[in-house]
C-alpha positions as CSV (number, residue, x, y, z in Angstrom):
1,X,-29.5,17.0,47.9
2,X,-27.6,20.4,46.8
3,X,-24.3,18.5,47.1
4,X,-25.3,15.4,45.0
5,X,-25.9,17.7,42.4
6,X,-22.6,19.2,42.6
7,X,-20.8,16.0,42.7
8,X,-23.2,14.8,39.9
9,X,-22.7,18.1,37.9
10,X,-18.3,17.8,38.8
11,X,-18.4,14.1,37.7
12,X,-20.3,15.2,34.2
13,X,-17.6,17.8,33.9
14,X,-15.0,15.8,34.6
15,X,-16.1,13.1,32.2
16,X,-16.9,15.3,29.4
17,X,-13.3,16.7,29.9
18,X,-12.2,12.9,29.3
19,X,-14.2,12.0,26.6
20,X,-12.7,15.2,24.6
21,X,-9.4,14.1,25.6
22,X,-10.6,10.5,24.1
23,X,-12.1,12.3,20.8
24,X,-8.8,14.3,20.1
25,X,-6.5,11.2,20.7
26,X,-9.5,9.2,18.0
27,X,-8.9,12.1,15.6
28,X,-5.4,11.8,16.2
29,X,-5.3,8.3,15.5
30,X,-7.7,8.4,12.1
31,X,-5.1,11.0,10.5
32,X,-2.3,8.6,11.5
33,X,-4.4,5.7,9.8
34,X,-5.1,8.2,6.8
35,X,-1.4,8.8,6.3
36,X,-0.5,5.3,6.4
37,X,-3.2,3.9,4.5
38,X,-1.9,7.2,1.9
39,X,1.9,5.8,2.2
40,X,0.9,2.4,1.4
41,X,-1.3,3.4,-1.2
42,X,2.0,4.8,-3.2
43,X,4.4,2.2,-1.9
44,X,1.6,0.4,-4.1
45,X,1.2,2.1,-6.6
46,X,5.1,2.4,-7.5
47,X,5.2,-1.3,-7.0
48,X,2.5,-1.8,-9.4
49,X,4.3,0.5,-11.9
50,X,7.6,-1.4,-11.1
51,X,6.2,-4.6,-11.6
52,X,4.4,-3.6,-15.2
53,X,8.1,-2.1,-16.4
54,X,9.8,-5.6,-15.4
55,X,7.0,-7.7,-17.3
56,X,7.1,-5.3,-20.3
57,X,11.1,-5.6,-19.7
58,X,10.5,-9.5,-19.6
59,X,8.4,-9.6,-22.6
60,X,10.3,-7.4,-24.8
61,X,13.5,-9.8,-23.4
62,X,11.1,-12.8,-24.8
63,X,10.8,-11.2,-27.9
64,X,13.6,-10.2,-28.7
65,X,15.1,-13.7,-27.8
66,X,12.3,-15.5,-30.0
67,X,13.0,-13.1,-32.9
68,X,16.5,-14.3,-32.5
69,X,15.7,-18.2,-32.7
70,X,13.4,-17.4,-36.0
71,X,16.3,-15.3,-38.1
72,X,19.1,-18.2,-36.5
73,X,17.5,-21.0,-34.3
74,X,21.2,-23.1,-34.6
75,X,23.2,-20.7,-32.1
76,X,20.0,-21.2,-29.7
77,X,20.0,-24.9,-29.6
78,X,16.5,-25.6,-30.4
79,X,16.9,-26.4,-34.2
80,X,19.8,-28.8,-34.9
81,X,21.9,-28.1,-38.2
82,X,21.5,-31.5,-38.7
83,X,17.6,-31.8,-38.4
């Protein structure tokens, strides 16, 4: 009976010592997640950003463009001389 015990009480050791070893390598694994889900997060962001300056780029482009068919629409084609 004594050594059932001691196998039991080895075999609790030894599977506690495993399921540390499994914890460390989870915690491991959720920083790695956190730091990618963080990179991605300002890859993001900075595309966001990017993609606001081209449409404000685009628009201001449009603008300008339209402004210039209003003060002279015969060099953009639109309006003929003619009528």
């Amino acid at each position: 009976m004594y050594s059932i015990i001691t196998e039991l009480a080895a075999e609790t050791k030894s599977i506690r010592s495993m399921m540390a070893g499994f914890q460390a390598k989870v915690e491991e694994a959720e920083q790695w997640i956190r730091a990618v889900e963080d990179r991605l997060k300002t890859v993001l962001d900075r595309d966001q950003e990017l993609t606001l300056c081209y449409c404000h780029a685009a628009s201001e482009l449009l603008c300008t463009y339209l402004h210039g068919i209003r003060r002279n629409p015969q060099t953009h084609g639109f309006l003929s001389v003619d009528g």
